[in-house]
VMD Tcl script that draws the C-alpha trace (Angstrom):
set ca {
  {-13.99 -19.04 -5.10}
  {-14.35 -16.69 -2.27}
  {-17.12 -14.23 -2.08}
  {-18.01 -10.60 -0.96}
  {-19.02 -12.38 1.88}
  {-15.46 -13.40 2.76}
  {-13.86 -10.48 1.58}
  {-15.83 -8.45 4.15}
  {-14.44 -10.68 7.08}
  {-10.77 -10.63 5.84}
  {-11.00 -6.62 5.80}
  {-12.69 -6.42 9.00}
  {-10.14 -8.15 10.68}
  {-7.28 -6.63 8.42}
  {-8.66 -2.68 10.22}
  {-8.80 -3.11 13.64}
  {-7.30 -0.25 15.48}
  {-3.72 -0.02 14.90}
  {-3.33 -3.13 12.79}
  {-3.69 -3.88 9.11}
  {-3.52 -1.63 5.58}
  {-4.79 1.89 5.56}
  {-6.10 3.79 2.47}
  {-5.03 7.31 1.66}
  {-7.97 9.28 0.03}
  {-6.54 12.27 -1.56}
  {-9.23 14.65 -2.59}
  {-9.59 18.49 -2.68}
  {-13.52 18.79 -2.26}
  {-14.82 18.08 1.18}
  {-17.96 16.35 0.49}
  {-16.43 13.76 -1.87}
  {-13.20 13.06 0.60}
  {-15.78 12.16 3.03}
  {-17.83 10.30 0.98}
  {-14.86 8.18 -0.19}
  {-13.81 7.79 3.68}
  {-17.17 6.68 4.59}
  {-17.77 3.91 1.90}
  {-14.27 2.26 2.52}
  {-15.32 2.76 6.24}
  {-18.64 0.59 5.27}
  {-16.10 -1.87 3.20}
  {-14.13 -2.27 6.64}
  {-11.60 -0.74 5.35}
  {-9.17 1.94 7.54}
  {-8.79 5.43 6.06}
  {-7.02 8.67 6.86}
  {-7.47 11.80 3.67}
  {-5.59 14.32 2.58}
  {-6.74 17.65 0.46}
  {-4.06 17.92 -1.82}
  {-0.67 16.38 -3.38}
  {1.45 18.31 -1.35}
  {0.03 17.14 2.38}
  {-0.82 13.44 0.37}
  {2.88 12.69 -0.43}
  {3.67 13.83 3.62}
  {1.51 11.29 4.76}
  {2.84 8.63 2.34}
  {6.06 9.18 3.47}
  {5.25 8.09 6.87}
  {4.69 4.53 4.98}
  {1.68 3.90 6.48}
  {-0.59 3.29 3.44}
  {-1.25 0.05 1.50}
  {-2.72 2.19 -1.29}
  {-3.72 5.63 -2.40}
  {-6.97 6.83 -4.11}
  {-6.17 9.98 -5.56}
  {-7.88 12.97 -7.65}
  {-6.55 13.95 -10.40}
  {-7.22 17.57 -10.40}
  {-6.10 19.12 -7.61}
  {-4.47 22.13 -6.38}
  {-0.85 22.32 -5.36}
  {0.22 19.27 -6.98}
  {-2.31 16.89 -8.58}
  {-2.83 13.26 -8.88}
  {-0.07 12.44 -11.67}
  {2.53 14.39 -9.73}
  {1.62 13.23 -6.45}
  {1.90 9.33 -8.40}
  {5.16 10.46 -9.85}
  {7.14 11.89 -6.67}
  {5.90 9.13 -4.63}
  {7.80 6.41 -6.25}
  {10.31 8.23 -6.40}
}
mol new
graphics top color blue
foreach p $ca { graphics top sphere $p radius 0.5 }
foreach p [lrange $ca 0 end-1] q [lrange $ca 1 end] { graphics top cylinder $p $q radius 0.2 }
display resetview
């Protein structure tokens, strides 16, 4: 069985600049979209954010994203639209 240990080296080489997954952190206040940012940056894991549904589903679109961590409660559209129009 693999460990944390391994895990760590797969994602580090998974993020190098232009290459591997990216996370989309979708969060409407500041401090904890920059939180989340920073501790999948200390995971080695790429991240861009987003403040709200509405500028989240934009940047899916692009197809860049291996995943999305989204709030729930958010202006302008919130978490279970945002889920809902993106797989669409």
């Amino acid at each position: 069985m693999a460990g944390i240990g391994h895990a760590r080296r797969v994602a580090r080489v998974a993020t190098r600049p232009g290459e591997g997954p990216r996370v989309l952190v979708v969060e409407d206040h500041p401090v904890n979209r920059e939180v989340l940012v920073l501790q999948l940056k200390l995971l080695g894991i790429a991240a861009d954010s987003a403040e709200n549904g509405v500028d989240a589903l934009a940047a899916w679109a692009r197809g860049r994203y291996a995943a999305v961590l989204a709030d729930i409660h958010m202006p302008h559209m919130d978490g279970h639209e945002l889920a809902l129009f993106a797989i669409i």
